[in-house]
Z-matrix of the N, CA and C atoms (Angstrom, degrees):
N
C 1 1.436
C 2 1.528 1 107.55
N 3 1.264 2 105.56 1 131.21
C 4 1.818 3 94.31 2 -174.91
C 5 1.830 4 97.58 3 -90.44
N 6 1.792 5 90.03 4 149.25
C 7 0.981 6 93.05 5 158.02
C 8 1.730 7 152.15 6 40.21
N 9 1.822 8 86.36 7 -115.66
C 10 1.264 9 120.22 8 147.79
C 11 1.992 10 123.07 9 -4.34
N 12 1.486 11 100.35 10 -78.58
C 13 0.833 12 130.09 11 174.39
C 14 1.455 13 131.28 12 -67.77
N 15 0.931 14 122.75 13 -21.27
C 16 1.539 15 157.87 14 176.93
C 17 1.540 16 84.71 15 -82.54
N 18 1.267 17 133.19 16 -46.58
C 19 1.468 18 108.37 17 -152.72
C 20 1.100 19 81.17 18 -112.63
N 21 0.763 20 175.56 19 46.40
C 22 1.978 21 170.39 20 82.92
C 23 1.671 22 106.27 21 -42.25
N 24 1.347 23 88.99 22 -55.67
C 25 1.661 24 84.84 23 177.23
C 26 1.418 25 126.09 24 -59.06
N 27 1.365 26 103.32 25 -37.79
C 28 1.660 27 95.22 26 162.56
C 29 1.424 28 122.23 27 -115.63
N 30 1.208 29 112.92 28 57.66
C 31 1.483 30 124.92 29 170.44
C 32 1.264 31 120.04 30 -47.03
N 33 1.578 32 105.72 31 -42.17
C 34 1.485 33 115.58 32 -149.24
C 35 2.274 34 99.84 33 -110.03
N 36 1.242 35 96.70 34 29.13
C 37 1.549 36 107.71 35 -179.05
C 38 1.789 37 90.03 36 -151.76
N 39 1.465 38 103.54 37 -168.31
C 40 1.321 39 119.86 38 -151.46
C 41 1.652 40 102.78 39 -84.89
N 42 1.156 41 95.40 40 -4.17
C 43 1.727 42 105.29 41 -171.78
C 44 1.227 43 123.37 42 88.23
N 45 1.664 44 112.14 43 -43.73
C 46 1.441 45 126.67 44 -167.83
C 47 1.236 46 110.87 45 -56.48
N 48 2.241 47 104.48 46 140.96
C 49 1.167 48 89.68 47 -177.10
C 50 2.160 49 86.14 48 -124.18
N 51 1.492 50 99.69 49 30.60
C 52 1.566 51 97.70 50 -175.22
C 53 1.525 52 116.87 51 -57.23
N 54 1.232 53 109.15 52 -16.10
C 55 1.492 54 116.60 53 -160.23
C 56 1.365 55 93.71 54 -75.69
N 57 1.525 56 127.96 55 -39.82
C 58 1.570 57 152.75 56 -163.32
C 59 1.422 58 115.44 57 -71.02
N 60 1.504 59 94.87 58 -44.98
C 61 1.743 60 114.17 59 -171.95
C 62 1.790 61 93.71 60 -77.44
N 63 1.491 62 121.43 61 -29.60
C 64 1.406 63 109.27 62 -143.11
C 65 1.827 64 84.17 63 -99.25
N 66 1.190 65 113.76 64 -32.43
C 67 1.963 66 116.22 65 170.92
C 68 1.276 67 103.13 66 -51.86
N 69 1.037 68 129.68 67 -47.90
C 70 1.841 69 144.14 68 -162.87
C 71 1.421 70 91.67 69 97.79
N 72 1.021 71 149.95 70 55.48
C 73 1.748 72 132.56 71 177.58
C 74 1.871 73 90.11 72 -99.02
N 75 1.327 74 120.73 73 -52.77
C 76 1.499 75 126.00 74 -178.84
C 77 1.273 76 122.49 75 -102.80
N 78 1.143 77 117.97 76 141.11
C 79 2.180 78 101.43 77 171.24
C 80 1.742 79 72.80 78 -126.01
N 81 1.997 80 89.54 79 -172.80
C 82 1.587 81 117.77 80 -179.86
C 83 1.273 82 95.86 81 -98.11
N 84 1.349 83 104.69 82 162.67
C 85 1.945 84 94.13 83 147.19
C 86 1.842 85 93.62 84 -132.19
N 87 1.265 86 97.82 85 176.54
C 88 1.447 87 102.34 86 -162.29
C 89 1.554 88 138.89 87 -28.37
N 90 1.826 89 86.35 88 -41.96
C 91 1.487 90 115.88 89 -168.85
C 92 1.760 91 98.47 90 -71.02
N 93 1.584 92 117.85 91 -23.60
C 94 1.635 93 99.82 92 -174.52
C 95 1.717 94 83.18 93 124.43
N 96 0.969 95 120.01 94 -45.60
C 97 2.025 96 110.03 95 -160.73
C 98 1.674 97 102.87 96 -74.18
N 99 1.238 98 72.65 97 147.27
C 100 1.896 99 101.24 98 177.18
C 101 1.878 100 119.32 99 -81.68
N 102 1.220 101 95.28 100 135.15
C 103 1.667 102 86.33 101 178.40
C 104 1.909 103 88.67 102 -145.57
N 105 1.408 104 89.08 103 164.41
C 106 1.573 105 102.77 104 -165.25
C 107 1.783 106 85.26 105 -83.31
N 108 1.514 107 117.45 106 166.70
C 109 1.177 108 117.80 107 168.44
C 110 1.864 109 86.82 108 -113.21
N 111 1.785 110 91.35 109 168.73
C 112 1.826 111 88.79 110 179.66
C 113 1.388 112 132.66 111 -53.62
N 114 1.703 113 95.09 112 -29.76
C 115 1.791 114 97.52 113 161.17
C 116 1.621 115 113.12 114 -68.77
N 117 1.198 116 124.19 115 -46.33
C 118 1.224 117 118.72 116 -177.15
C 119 2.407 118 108.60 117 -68.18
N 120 1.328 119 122.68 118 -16.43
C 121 1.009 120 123.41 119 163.77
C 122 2.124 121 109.19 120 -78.35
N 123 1.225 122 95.64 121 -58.47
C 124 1.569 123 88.19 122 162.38
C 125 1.913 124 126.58 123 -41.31
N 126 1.049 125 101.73 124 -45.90
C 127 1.416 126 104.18 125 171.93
C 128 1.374 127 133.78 126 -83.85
N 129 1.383 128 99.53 127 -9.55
C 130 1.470 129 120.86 128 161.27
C 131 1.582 130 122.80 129 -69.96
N 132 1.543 131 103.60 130 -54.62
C 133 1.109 132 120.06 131 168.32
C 134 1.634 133 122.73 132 -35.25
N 135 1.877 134 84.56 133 -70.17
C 136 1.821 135 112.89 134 -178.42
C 137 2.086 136 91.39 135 -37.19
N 138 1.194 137 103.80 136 -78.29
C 139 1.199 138 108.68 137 -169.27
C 140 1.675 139 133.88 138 -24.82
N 141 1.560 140 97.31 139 -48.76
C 142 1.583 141 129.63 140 171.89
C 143 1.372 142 97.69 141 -36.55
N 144 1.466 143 100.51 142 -82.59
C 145 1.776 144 130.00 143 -173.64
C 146 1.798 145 108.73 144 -38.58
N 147 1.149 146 99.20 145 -47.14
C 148 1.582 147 99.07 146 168.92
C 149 0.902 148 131.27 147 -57.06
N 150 1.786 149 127.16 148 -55.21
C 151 0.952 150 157.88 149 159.28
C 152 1.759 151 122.95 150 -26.63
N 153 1.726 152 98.63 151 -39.84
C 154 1.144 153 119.79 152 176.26
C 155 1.868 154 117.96 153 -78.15
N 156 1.555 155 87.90 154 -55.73
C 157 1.330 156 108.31 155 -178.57
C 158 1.779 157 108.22 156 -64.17
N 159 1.212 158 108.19 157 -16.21
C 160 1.810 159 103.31 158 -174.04
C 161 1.916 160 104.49 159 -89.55
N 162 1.303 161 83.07 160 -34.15
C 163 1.635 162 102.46 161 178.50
C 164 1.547 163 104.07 162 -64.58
N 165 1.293 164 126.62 163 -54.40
C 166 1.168 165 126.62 164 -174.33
C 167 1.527 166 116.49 165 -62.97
N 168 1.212 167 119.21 166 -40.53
C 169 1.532 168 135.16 167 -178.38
C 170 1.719 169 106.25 168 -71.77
N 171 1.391 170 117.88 169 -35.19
C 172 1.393 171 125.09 170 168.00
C 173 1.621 172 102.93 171 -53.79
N 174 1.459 173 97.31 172 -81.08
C 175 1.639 174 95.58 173 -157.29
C 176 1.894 175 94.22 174 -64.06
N 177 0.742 176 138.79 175 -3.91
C 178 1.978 177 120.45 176 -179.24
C 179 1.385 178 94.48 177 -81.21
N 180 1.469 179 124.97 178 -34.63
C 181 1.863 180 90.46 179 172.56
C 182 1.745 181 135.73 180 -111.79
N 183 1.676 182 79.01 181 55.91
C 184 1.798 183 88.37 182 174.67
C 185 0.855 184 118.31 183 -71.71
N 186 1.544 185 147.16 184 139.76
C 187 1.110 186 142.99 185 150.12
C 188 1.556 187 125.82 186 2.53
N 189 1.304 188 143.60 187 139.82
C 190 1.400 189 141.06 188 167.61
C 191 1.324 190 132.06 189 -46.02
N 192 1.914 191 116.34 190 -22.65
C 193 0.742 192 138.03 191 -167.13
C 194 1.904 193 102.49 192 -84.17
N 195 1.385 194 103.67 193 -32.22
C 196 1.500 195 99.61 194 -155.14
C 197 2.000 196 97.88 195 -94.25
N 198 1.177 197 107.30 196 170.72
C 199 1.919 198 99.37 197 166.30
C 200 1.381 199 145.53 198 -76.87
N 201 2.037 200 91.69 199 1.29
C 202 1.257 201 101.80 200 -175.59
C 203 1.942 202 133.00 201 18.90
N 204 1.143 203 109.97 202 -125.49
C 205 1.917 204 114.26 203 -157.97
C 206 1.869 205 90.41 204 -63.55
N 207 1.548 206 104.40 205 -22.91
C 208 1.264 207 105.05 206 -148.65
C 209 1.588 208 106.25 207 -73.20
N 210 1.316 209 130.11 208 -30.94
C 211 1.314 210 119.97 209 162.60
C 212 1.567 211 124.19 210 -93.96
N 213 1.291 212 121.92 211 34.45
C 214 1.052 213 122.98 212 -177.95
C 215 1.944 214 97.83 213 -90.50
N 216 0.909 215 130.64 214 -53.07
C 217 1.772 216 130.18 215 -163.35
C 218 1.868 217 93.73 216 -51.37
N 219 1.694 218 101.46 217 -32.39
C 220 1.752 219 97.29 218 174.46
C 221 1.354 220 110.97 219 -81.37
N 222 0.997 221 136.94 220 -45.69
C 223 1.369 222 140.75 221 177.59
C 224 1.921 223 114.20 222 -64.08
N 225 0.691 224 111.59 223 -20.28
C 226 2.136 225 127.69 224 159.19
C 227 1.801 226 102.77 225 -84.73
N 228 1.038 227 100.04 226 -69.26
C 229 1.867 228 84.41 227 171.44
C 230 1.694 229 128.04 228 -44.63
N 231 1.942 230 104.39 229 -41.31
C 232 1.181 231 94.85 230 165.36
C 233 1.691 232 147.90 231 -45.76
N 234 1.573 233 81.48 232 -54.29
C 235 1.396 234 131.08 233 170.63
C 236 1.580 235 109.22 234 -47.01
N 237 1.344 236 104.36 235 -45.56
C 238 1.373 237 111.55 236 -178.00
C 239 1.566 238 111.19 237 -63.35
N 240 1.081 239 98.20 238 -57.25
C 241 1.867 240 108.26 239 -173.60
C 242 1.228 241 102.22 240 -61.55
N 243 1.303 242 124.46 241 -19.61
C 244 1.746 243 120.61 242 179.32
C 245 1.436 244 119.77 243 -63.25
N 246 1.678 245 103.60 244 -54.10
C 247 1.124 246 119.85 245 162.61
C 248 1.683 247 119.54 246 -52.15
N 249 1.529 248 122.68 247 -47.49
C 250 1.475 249 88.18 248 179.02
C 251 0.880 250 142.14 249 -114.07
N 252 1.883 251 93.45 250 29.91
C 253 1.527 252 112.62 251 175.08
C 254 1.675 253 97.21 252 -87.21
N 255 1.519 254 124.66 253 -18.52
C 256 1.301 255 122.77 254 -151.19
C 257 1.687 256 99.36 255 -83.49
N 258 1.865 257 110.03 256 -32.61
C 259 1.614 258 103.64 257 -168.23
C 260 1.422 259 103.00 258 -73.60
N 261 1.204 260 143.36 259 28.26
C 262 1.358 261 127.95 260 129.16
C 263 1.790 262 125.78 261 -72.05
N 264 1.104 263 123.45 262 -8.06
C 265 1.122 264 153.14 263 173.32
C 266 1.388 265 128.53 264 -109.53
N 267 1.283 266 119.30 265 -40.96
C 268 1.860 267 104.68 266 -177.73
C 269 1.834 268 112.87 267 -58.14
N 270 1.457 269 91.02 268 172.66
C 271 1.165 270 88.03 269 -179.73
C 272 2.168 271 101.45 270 -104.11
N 273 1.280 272 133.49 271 -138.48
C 274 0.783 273 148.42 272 -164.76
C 275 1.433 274 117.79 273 -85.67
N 276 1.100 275 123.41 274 -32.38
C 277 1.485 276 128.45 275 168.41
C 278 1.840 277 98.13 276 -71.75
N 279 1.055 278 114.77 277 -61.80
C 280 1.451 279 131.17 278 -162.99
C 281 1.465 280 103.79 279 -44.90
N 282 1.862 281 100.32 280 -56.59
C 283 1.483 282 99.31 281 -176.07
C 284 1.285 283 107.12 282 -57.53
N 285 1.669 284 130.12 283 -37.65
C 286 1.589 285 124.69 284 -167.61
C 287 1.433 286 114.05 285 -58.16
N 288 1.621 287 123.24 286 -27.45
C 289 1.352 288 133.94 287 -132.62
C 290 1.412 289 78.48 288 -124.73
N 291 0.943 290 143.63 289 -3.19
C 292 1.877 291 116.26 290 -156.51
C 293 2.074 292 95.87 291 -155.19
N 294 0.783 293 120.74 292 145.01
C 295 1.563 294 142.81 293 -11.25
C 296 1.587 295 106.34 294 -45.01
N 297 1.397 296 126.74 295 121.78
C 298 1.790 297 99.57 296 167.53
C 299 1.581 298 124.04 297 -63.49
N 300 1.212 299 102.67 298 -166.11
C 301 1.500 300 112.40 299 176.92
C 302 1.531 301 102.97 300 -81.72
N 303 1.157 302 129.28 301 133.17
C 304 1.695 303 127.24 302 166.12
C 305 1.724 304 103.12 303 -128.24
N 306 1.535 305 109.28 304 108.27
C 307 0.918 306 103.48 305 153.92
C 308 1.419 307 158.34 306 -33.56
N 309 1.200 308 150.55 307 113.37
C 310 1.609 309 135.89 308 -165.85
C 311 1.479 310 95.34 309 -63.02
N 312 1.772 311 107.27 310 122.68
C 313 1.494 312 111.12 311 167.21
C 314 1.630 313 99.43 312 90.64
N 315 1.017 314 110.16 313 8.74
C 316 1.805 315 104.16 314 158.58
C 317 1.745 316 124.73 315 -50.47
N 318 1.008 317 109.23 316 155.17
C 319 1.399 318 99.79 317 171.50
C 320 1.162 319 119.88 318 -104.65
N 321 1.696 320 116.88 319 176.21
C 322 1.903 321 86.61 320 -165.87
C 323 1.021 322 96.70 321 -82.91
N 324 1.367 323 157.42 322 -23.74
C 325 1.828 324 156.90 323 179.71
C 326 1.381 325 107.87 324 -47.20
N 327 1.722 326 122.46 325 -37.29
C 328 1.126 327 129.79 326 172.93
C 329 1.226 328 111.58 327 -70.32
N 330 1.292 329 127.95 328 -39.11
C 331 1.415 330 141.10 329 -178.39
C 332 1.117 331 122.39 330 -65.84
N 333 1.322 332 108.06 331 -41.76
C 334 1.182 333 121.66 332 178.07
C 335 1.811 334 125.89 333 -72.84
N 336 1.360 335 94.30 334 -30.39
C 337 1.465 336 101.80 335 164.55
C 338 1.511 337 130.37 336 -84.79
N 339 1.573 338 104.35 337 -26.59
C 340 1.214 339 101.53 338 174.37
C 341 1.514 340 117.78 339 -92.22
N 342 1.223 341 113.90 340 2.46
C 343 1.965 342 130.12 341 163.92
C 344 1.652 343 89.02 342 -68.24
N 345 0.950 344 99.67 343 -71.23
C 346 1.428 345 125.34 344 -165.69
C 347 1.924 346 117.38 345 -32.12
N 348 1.675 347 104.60 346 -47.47
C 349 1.392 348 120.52 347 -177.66
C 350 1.633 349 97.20 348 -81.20
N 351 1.356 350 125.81 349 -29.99
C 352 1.429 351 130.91 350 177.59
C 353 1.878 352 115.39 351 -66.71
N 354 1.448 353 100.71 352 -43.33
C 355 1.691 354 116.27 353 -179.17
C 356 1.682 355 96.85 354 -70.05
N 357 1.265 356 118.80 355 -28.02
C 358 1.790 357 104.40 356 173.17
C 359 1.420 358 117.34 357 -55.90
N 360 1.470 359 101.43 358 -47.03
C 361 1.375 360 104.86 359 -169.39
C 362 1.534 361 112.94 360 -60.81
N 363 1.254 362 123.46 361 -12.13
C 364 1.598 363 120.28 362 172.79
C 365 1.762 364 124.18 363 -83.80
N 366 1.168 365 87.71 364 -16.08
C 367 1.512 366 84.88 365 158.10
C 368 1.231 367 127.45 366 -122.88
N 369 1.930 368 109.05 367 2.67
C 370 1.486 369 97.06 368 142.32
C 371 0.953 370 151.43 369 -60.05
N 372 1.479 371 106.83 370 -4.04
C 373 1.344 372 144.76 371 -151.22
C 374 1.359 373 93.16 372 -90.46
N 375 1.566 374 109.49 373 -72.82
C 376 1.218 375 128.56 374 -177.01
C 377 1.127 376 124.91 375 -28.39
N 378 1.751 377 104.95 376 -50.54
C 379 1.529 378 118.01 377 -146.54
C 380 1.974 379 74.28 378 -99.90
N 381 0.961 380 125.58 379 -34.94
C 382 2.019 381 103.20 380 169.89
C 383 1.310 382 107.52 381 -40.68
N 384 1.654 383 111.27 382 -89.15
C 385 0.977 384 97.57 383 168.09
C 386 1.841 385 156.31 384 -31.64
N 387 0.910 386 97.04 385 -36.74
C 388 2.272 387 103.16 386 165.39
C 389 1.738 388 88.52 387 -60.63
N 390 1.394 389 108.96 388 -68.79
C 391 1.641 390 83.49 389 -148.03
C 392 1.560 391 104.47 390 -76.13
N 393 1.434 392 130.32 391 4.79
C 394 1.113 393 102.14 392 -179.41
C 395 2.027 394 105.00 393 -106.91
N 396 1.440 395 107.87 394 -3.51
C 397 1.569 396 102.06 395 154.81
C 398 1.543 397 114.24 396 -70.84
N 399 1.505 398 112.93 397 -3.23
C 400 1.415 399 124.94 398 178.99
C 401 1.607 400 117.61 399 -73.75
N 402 1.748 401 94.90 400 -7.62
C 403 1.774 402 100.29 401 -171.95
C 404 1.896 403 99.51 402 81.18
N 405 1.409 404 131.90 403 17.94
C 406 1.682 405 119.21 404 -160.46
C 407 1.293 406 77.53 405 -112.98
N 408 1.594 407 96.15 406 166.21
C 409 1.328 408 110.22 407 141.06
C 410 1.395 409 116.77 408 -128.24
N 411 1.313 410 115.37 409 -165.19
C 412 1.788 411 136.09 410 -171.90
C 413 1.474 412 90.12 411 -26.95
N 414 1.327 413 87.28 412 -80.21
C 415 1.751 414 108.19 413 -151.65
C 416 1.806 415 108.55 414 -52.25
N 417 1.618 416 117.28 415 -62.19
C 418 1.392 417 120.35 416 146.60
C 419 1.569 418 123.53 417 3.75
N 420 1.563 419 110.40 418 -86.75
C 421 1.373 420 142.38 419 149.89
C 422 1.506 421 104.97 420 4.62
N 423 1.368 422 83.56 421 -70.79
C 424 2.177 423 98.73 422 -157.58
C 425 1.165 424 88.96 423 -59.08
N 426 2.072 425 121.91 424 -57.29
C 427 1.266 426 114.89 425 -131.99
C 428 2.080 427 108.48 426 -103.53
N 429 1.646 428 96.54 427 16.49
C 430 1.231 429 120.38 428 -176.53
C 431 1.705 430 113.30 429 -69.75
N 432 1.125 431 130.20 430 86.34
C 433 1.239 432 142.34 431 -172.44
C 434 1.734 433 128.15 432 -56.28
N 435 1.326 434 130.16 433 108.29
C 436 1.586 435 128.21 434 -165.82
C 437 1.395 436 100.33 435 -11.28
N 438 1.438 437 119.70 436 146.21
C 439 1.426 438 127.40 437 158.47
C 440 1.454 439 116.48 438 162.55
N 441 1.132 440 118.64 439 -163.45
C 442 1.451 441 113.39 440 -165.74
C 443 1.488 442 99.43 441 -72.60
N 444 1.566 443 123.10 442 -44.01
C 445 2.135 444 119.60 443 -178.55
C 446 1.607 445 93.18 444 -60.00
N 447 1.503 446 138.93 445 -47.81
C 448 1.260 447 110.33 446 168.58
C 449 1.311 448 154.73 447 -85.69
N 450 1.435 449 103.37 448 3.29
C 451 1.353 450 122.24 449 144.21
C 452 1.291 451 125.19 450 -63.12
N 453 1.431 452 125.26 451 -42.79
C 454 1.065 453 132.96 452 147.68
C 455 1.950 454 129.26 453 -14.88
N 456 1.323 455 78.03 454 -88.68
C 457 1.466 456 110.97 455 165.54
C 458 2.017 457 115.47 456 -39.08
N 459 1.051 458 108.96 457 -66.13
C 460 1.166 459 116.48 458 150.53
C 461 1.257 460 135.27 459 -34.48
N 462 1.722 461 115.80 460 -64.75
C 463 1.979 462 116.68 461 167.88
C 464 1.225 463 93.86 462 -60.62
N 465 1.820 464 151.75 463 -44.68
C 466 1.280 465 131.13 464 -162.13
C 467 2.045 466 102.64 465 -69.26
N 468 1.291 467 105.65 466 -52.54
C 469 1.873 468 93.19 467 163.38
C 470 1.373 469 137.13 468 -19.76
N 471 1.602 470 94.79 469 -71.52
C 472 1.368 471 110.32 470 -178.86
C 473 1.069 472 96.44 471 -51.57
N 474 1.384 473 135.52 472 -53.71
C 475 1.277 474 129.39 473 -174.13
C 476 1.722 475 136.02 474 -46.51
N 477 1.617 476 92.37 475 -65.03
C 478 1.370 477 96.39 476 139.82
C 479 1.469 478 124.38 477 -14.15
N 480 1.277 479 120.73 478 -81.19
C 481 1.152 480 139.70 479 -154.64
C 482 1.489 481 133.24 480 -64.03
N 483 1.820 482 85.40 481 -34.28
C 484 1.496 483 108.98 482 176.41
C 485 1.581 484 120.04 483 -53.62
N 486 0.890 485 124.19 484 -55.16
C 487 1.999 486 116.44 485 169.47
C 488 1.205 487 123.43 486 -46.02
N 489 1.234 488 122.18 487 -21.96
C 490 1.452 489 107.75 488 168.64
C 491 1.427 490 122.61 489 -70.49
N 492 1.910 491 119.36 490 -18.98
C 493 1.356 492 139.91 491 134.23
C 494 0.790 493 108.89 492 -16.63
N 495 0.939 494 150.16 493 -88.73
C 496 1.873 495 168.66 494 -39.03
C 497 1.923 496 96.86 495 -133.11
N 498 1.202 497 106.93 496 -38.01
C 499 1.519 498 120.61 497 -171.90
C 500 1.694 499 112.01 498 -73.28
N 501 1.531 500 106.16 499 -13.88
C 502 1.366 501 91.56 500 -169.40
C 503 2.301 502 84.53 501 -124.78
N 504 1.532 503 105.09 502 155.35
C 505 1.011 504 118.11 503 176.10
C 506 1.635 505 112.29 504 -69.02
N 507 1.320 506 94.07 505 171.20
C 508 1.956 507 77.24 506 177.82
C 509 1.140 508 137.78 507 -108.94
N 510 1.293 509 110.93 508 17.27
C 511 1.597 510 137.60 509 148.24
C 512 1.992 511 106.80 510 -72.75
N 513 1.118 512 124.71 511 -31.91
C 514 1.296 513 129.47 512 170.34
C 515 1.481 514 99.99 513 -75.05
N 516 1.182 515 131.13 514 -75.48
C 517 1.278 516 121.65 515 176.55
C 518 1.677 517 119.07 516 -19.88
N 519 1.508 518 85.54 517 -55.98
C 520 1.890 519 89.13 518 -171.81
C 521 1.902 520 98.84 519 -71.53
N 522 0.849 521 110.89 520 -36.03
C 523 2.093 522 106.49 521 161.36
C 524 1.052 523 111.40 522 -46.94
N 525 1.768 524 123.81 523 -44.03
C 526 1.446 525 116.75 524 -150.41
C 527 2.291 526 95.07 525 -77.48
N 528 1.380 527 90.51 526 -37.56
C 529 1.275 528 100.21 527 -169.73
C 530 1.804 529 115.58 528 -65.36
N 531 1.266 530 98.47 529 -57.70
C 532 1.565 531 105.73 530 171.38
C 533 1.446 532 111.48 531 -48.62
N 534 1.447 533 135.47 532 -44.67
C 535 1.096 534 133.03 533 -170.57
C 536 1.624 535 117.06 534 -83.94
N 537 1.158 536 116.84 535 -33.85
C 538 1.526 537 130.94 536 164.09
C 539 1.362 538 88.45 537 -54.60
N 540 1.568 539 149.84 538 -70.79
C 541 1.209 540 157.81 539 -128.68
C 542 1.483 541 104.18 540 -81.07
N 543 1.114 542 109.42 541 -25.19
C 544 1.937 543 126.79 542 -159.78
C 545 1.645 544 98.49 543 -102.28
N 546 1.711 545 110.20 544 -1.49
C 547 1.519 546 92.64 545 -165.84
C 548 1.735 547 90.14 546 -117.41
N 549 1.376 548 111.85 547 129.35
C 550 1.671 549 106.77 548 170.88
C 551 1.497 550 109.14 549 -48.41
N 552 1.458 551 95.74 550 146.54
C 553 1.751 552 99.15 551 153.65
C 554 1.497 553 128.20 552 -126.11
């Protein structure tokens, strides 16, 4: 991950990644960018797989009433096209983070979450950018109280954000939403 991106992504924490460098999970390389070391890809991995597998075991015992596991392979396809209609659009975190890694033989619950942790980063993106064409910074940001500059701030996001939409119709949209909505988290 260069740099760049590395420090956007954790804007909103201490930044530090000494704790990371001193485990061995990350080193630098010259230029400043971050790369996982094999323990830090092993633990990446481990994590993924969990992530998937906890997700999957959640939504299989919803009630009868709801769509549980069963609309998830549609809701990962959605998800999917979001994402790669969106990297004409993300900003710098997004590009680092996305396409993710998808295992061969993932399931879609796995897929779906790890699309899913990748599609944040595009409107984290967003919402950096709004408030900082806002003249703000980090700290500002956090401690910026409801009102018309964060309403503001906010419609310029969404805005932002909206083209990576753009790929799905808007009857899919209203699928993507209802069905995300129907699944515990």
């Amino acid at each position: 991950m260069p740099a760049e991106a590395l420090a956007d992504g954790l804007i909103y924490t201490s930044g530090s990644m000494d704790e990371e460098l001193a485990q061995g999970v990350v080193v630098r390389d010259a230029e400043g960018a971050w790369h996982l070391t094999d323990l830090g890809r092993e633990l990446t991995l481990f994590a993924q797989r969990a992530t998937g597998e906890a997700a999957e075991e959640l939504w299989s015992t919803l009630p009868g009433v709801l769509p549980g596991l069963s609309i998830v392979p549609r809701l990962a396809d959605l998800v999917g096209r979001v994402l790669a209609h969106a990297q004409a659009t993300g900003g710098p975190v997004f590009r680092a983070m996305s396409p993710p890694y998808e295992p061969e033989g993932a399931s879609p619950a796995l897929l779906l979450v790890t699309r899913l942790g990748s599609l944040r980063h595009h409107r984290a993106d967003a919402h950096r950018a709004a408030w900082r064409a806002a003249g703000l910074t980090a700290d500002e940001i956090r401690a910026l109280p409801d009102g018309p500059q964060r309403a503001a701030i906010e419609a310029d996001t969404d805005r932002r954000d909206a083209p990576a939409y753009a790929a799905l119709t808007e009857a899919e949209r209203w699928e993507l939403l209802a069905g995300l909505a129907a699944l515990p988290n």
